[in-house]
Structure formats: C-alpha cells, structure tokens
N, C-alpha and C positions, 0 to 999 in steps of 0.2 A: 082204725089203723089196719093197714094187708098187712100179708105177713111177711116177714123178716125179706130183701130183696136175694138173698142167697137160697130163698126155699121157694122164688120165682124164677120162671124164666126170663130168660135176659128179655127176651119178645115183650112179655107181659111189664119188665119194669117200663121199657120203653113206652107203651102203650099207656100205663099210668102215667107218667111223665107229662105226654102229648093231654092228657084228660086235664093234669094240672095248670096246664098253659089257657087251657079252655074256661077252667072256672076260674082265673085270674083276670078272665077279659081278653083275653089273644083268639075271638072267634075265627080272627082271617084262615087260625090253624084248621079248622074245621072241613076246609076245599082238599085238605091233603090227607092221608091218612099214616100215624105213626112211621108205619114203614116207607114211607115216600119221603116223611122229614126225616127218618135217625139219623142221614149222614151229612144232613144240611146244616151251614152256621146256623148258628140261631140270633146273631146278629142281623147275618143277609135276609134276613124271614121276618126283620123287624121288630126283633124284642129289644124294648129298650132296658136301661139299669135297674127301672122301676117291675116290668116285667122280670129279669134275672132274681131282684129280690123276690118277689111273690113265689115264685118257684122253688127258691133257696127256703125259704117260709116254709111252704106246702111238701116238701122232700122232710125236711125236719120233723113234721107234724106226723105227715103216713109215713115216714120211715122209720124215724127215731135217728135220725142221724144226726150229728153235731158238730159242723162246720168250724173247720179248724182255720183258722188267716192261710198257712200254707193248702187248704185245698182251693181258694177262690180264687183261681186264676181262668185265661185265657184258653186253656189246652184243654181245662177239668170239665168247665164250662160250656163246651164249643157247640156239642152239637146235642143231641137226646140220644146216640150211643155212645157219648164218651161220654155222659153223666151218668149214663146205667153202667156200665162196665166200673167207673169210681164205685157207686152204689154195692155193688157183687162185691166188688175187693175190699172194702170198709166192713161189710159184713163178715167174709172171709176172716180178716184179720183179728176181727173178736173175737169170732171163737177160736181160733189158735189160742190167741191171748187168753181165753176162758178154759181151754182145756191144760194151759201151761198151770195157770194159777193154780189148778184142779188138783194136777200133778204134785205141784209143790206141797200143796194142804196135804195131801196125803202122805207123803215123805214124812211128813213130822214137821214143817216148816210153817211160822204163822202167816196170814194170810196178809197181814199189814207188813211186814218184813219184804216181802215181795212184790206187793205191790207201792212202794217206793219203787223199785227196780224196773219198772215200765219205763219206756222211752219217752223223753220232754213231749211232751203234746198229745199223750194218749190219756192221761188222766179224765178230761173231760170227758172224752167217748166212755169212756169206762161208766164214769159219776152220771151222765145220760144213761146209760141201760140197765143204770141197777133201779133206778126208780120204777 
C-alpha cells in the first residue's frame, strides 16, 4: 500500500491511478500518459462498468478507502483528476475527523460518546482505517 493520498501529490495520485487502469487490463491506456488522460472521461477512453469496478477495487486496496453509495457517481468518477482530488479530500477529512476525536479525548470526553456523533456515512471510513 503507498502512502496515504494526502501525503502525495496530487500528480503522483493520478499517475497511480493510470497504473491501476493498467494492471486491470486497460493496456490501450498505455499510448497516453497520465497527464494526457487526467482530464479525459474515462468513459470516452473506453472503460467499461467492469473496468470502473477493478479500479474502484484497486483505489480500496492501495488506498484504504471505503466507498460509500453517495461517492459512485458520474462527477466522482469521470475522469483520473476528479478521482484524485475525491482521494485528497477523503483523506483530508479523516484527519480533521482524527484530530477532532483527539481533541475530544482529551477534554475528558469518552471516545465512544463521540464517535456516535460522526455524520451518517462516516462510520465505515472510520471502521476502514482503524484496522
């Protein structure tokens, strides 16, 4: 697993991206280089539902991220810079979230009391990174 997509540059997440498209069987990607596709659908480029899965797969695996039903969409999806920029901000968001929890614990507050208090749909992410 690299390391966390917030302690990469946004370049680099792209660049993994384009590599996972590669060992998923999307050699055609091969004639372009990352930075030629990040702004390309990745529809128009020929991935099909079976491709988006493997990718969705392989972002789970090197990233540690945990697909929520509201991230798999059309927008989230579109192209290898709008799935690194999701990437950035999912990590982002943890650690806020990791440094609030932090805060709390130390106030005196128990750490289970609080964490009820996460927003519907962040639990999983959370139950993902503590492993």
């Amino acid at each position: 697993m690299l390391d966390k997509p917030l302690f990469m540059k946004k370049k680099e997440v792209i660049r993994r991206l384009w590599e996972l498209l590669i060992e998923a069987g999307y050699e055609r990607f091969l004639n372009c280089s990352p930075e030629e596709l990040k702004d390309e659908l990745l529809v128009d480029l020929g991935l099909d539902s079976m491709g988006l899965l493997h990718l969705m797969v392989g972002i789970e695996t090197e990233f540690g991220i945990e697909w929520r039903a509201s991230d798999v969409n059309a927008t989230t999806l579109s192209t290898l810079d709008t799935i690194a920029s999701f990437l950035l901000m999912e990590t982002h968001n943890e650690i806020v979230q990791t440094y609030a929890l932090a805060q709390h614990a130390v106030a005196g507050k128990a750490y289970f009391q609080v964490h009820r208090q996460l927003a519907p749909g962040r639990e999983p992410l959370l139950a993902a990174r503590s492993r």
